[in-house]
Legacy VTK file of the C-alpha trace (Angstrom):
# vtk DataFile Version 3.0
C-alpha trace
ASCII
DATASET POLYDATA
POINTS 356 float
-0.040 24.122 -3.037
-2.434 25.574 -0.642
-4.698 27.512 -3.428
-4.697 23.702 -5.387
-5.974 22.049 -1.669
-8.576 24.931 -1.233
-9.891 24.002 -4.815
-10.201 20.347 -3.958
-11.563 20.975 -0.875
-14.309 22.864 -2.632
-14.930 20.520 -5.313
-15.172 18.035 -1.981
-18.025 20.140 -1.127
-19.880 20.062 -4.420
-19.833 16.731 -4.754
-21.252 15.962 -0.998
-23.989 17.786 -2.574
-24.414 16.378 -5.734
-24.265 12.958 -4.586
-27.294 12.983 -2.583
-29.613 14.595 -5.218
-32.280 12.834 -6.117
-30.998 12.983 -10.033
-27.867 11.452 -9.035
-28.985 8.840 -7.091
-31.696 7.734 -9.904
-28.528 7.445 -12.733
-26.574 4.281 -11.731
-23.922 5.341 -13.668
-23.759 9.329 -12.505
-23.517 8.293 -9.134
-20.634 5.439 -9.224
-19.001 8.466 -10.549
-19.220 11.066 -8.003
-19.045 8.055 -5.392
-15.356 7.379 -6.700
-14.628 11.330 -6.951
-16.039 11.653 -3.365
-13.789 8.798 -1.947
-10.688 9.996 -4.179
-11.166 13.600 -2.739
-12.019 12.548 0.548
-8.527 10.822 1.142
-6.811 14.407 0.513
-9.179 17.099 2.204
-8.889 14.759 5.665
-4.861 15.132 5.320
-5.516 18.772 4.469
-7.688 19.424 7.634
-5.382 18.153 9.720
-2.770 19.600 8.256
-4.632 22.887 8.248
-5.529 22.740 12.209
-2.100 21.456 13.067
-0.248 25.091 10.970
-2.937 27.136 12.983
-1.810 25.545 16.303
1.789 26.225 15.579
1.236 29.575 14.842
-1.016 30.390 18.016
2.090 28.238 20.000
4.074 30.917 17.975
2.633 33.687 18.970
2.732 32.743 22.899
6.130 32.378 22.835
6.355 35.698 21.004
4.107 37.966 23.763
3.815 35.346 27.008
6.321 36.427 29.995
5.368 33.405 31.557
7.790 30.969 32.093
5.096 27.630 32.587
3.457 29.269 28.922
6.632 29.498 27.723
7.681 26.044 27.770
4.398 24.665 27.149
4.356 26.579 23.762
8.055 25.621 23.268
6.797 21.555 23.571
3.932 22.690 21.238
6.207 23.882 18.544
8.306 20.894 19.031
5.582 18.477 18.379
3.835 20.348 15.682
6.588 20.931 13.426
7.722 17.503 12.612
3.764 16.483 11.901
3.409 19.642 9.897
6.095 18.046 7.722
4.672 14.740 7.725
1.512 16.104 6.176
3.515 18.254 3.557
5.250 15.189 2.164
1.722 12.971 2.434
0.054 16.013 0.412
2.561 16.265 -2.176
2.037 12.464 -2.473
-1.492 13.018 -3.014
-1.488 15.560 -5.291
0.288 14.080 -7.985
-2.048 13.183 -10.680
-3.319 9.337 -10.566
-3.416 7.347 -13.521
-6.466 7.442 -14.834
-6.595 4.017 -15.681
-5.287 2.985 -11.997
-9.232 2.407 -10.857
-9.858 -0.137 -13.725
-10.101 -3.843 -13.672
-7.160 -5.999 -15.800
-6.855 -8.624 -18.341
-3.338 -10.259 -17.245
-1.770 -12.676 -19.862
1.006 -14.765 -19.184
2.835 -16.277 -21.847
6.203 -18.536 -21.841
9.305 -17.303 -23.172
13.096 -18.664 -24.318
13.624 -22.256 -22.041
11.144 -24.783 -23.652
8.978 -26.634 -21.035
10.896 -24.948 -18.395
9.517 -21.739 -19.488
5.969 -23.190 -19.347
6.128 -24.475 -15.894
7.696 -21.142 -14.727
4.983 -19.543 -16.452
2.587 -21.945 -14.144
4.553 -20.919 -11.236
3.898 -17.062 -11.537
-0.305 -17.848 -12.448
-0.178 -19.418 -9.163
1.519 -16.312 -7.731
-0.692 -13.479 -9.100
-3.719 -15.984 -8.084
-2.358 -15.780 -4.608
-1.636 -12.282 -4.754
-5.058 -11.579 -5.776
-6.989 -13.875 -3.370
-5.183 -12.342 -0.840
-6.960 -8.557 -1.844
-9.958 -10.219 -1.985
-10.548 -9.809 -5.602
-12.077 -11.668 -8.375
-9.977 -14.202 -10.659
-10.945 -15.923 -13.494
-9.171 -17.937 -16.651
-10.351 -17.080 -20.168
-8.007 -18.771 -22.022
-5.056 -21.309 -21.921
-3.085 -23.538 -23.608
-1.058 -26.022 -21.479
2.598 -26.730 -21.577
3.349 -30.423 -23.053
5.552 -30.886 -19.606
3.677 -28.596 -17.162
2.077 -24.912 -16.686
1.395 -23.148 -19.541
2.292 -22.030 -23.133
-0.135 -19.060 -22.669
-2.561 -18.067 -20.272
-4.799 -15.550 -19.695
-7.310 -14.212 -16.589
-9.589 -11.376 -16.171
-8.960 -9.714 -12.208
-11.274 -7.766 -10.991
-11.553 -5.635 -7.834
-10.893 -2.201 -6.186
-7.810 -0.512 -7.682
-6.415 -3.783 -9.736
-4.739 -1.799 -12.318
-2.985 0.508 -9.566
-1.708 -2.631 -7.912
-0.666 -4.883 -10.756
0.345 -2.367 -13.632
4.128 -2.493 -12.601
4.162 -6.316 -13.654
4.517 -5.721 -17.073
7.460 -7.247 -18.723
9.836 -10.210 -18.715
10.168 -11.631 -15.934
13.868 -14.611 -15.498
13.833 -17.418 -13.692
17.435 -19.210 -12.743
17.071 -22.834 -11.546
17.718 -26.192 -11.971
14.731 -27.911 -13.873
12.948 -31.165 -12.523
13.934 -32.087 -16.911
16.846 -32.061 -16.265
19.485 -34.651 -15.529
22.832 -33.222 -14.654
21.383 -30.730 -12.108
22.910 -27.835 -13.610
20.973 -23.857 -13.402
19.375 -22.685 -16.052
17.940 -19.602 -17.109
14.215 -19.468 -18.555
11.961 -16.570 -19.020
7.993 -15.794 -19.022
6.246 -12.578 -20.617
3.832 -10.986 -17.762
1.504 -8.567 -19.892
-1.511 -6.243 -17.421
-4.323 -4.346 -19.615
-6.343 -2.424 -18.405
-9.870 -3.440 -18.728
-11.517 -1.149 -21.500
-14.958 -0.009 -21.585
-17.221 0.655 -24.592
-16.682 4.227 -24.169
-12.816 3.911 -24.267
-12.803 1.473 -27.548
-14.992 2.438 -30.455
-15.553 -1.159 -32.176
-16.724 -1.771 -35.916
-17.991 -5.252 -35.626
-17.943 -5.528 -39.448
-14.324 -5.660 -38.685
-14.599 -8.770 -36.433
-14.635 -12.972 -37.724
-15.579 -14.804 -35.334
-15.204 -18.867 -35.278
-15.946 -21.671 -32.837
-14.477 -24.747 -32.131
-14.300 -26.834 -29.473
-13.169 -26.249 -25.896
-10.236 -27.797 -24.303
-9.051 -28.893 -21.156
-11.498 -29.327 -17.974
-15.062 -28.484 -18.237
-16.856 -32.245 -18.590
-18.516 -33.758 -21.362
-20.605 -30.728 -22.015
-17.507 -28.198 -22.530
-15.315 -30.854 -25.271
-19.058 -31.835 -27.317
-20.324 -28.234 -28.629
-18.348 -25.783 -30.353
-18.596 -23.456 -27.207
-15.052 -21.456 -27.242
-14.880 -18.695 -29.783
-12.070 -17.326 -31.539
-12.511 -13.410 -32.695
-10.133 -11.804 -35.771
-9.871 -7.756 -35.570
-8.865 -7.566 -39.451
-7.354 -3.975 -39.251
-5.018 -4.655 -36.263
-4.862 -8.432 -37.280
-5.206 -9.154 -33.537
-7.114 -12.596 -32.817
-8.281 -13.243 -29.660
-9.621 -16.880 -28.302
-11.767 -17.709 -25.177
-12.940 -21.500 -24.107
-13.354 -20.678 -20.285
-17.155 -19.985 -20.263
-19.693 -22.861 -20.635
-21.303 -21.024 -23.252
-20.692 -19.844 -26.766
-22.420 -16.379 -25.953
-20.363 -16.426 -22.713
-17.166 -16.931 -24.402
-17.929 -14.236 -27.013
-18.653 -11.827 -24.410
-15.414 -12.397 -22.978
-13.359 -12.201 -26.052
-14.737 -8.662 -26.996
-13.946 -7.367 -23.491
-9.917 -9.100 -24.180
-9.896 -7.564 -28.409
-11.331 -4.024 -26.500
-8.389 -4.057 -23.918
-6.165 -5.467 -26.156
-6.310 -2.308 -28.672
-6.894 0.056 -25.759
-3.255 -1.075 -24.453
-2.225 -0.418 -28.039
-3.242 3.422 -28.245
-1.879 3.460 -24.734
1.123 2.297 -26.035
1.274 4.591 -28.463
0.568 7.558 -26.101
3.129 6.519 -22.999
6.005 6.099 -26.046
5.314 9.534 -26.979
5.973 10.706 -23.595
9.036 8.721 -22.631
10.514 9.837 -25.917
10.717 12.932 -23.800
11.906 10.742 -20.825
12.974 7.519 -19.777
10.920 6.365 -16.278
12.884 4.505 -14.283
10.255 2.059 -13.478
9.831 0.819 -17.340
7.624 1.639 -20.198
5.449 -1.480 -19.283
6.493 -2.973 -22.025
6.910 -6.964 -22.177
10.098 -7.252 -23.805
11.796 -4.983 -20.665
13.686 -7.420 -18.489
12.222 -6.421 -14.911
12.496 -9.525 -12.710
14.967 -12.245 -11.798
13.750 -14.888 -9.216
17.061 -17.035 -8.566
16.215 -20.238 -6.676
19.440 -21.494 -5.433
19.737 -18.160 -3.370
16.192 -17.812 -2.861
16.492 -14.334 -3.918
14.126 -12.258 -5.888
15.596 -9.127 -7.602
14.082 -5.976 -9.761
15.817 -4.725 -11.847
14.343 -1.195 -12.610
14.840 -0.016 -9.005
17.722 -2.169 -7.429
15.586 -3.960 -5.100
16.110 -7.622 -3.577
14.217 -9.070 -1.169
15.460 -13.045 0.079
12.414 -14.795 0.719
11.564 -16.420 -2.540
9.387 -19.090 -1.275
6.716 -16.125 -0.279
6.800 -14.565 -2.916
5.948 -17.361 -5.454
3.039 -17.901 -2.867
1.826 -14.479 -3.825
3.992 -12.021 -1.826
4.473 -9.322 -4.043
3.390 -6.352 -1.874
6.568 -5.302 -1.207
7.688 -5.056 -4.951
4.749 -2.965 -5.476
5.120 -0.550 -2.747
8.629 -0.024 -3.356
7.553 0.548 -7.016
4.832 3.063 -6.524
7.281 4.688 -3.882
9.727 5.408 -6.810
7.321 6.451 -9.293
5.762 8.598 -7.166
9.325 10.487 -6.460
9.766 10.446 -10.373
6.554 12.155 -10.369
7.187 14.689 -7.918
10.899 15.556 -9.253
8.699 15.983 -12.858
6.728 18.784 -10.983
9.487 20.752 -10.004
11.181 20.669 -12.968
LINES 1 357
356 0 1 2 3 4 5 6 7 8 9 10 11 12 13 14 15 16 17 18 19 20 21 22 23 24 25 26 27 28 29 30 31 32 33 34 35 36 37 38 39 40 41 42 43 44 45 46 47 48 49 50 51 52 53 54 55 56 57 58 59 60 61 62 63 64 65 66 67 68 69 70 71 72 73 74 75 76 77 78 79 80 81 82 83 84 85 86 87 88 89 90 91 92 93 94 95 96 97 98 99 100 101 102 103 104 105 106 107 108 109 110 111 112 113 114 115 116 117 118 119 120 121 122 123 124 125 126 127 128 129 130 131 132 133 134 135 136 137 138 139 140 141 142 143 144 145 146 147 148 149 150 151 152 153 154 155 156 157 158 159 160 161 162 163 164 165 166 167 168 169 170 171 172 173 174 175 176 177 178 179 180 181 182 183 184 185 186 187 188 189 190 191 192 193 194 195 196 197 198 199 200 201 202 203 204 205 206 207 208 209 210 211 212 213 214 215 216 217 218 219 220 221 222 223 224 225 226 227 228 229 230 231 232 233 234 235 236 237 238 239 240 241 242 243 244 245 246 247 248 249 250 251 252 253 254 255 256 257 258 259 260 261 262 263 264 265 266 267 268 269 270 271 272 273 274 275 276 277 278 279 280 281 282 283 284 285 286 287 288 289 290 291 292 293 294 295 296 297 298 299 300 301 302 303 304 305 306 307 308 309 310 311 312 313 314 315 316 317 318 319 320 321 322 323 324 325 326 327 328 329 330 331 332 333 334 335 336 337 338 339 340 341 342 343 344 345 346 347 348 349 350 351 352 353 354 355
């Protein structure tokens, strides 16, 4: 471990250096680049400093106790070693933590879509109800949330909707949403007041670049028709939504939340791009739990990851067993909790990998 932290702390060093060069600085795109491999690096050469200063300590408290006749130096270097140990193990388990290799995808922006499953309008309005959430969730990280698309329940939420979120680390944050999530309640349709179960699809792309998505747009219809929904008289007049077909894939893609066509078009390439990015990503993270099933899901949307039962007011996931009873805060986006406890068990899946 210590030769690995001696070869970041190095590379820490280059790139202090690099990022200041004139050439660098004058290539926008060169230095958002080292600026993220600074601040990525940064977080695990401070641990390592500390943790470096804090073994040399010990070992000087060490060797005082080894030589000193003292009896005052004695027990000073005794309360030394006392203190320093437990930190020294602190810093152990933060660097093994660290050192586990980050998804490289973790730094990107998301497209989430949110689509309603089995339970008729009740699965629309549920489908409402966790928008609202991740809107919540993500005003409360100060990010950036905007609707691209929607179509509107006949009784309430949504059929289908679909946002782009954009901020520091959204993919890191949101990734383990993935999936199917259950709701059990009784519905304001119905009569008798007895629970029912409905469901909602949760799906979280990562944003893809041009560089990650090679698109032939001799492959791509594209058709406009007009918008839906609010926007005014200028948004339901002109034919500004636009609706793209990827003919090999057969993927088709609309967006009507822009007040322009060329605005709309824009954002439907970025959705088809992270749309068939998630499908090679697909293809690569099947590949690799063929060889092992992660405990925290594949990501996929038909997996079964969430139950949010009302007349408890419990909310449960299933991949790691964990239930937390405040409901009511966590349909008003507080999720935080879920996703610590999930990147807590990924990361030990990660670190039991390594030793393996």
């Amino acid at each position: 471990m210590i030769e690995k932290l001696e070869e970041i702390k190095h590379r820490f060093e280059e790139v202090s250096q690099l990022i200041v060069q004139p050439d660098a600085m004058a290539d926008m795109k060169k230095y958002s680049q080292l600026n993220k491999e600074y601040k990525d690096l940064e977080k695990i050469v401070k641990v390592y400093d500390e943790y470096a200063n804090a073994t040399s300590n010990l070992k000087n408290a060490k060797q005082v106790l080894g030589e000193e006749k003292d009896p005052e130096f004695r027990e000073m270097a005794k309360a030394e070693i006392d203190e320093l140990e437990p930190q020294i193990e602190k810093f152990e388990e933060e660097l093994k933590v660290l050192l586990i290799p980050k998804d490289p995808n973790d730094s990107k922006n998301v497209i989430l879509e949110i689509r309603a499953g089995t339970g008729g309008d009740e699965a629309s309005i549920f489908a409402g109800d966790l928008f609202r959430m991740y809107k919540a969730f993500a005003d409360s990280q100060k990010w950036s949330f905007s609707v691209l698309n929607f179509n509107e329940g006949t009784a309430g939420g949504y059929k289908e909707i679909v946002a782009s979120v954009e901020g520091e680390d959204v993919y890191a944050k949101l990734k383990f949403e993935s999936g199917a999530h259950r709701v059990q309640r009784v519905p304001t349709t119905e009569s008798q007041g007895r629970v029912h179960t409905s469901a909602a699809t949760v799906a979280v792309l990562p944003e893809a670049e041009e560089v990650d998505v090679e698109l032939n747009m001799g492959d791509i219809r594209k058709d406009t028709f007009r918008a839906s929904g609010a926007g005014g008289q200028h948004i339901n007049k002109t034919e500004s939504a636009v609706r793209l077909t990827h003919a090999p894939s057969g993927l088709v893609v609309e967006c009507q939340d822009g007040r322009s066509q060329h605005a709309n078009y824009d954002k439907a390439l970025k959705v088809l791009r992270s749309r068939l990015y998630e499908m090679e990503l697909k293809k690569h993270n099947d590949a690799i739990s063929s060889q092992r099933k992660s405990m925290v899901g594949s990501g996929d949307r038909s997996d079964k990851i969430r139950t949010y039962n009302y007349p408890q007011g419990r909310v449960t996931d299933h991949r790691i067993g964990f239930s937390v009873f405040n409901l009511p805060n966590v349909m008003n986006g507080d999720i935080g909790e879920f996703i610590e406890q999930l990147r807590i068990a990924e990361n030990a899946e990660l670190m039991k990998e390594g030793e393996e």
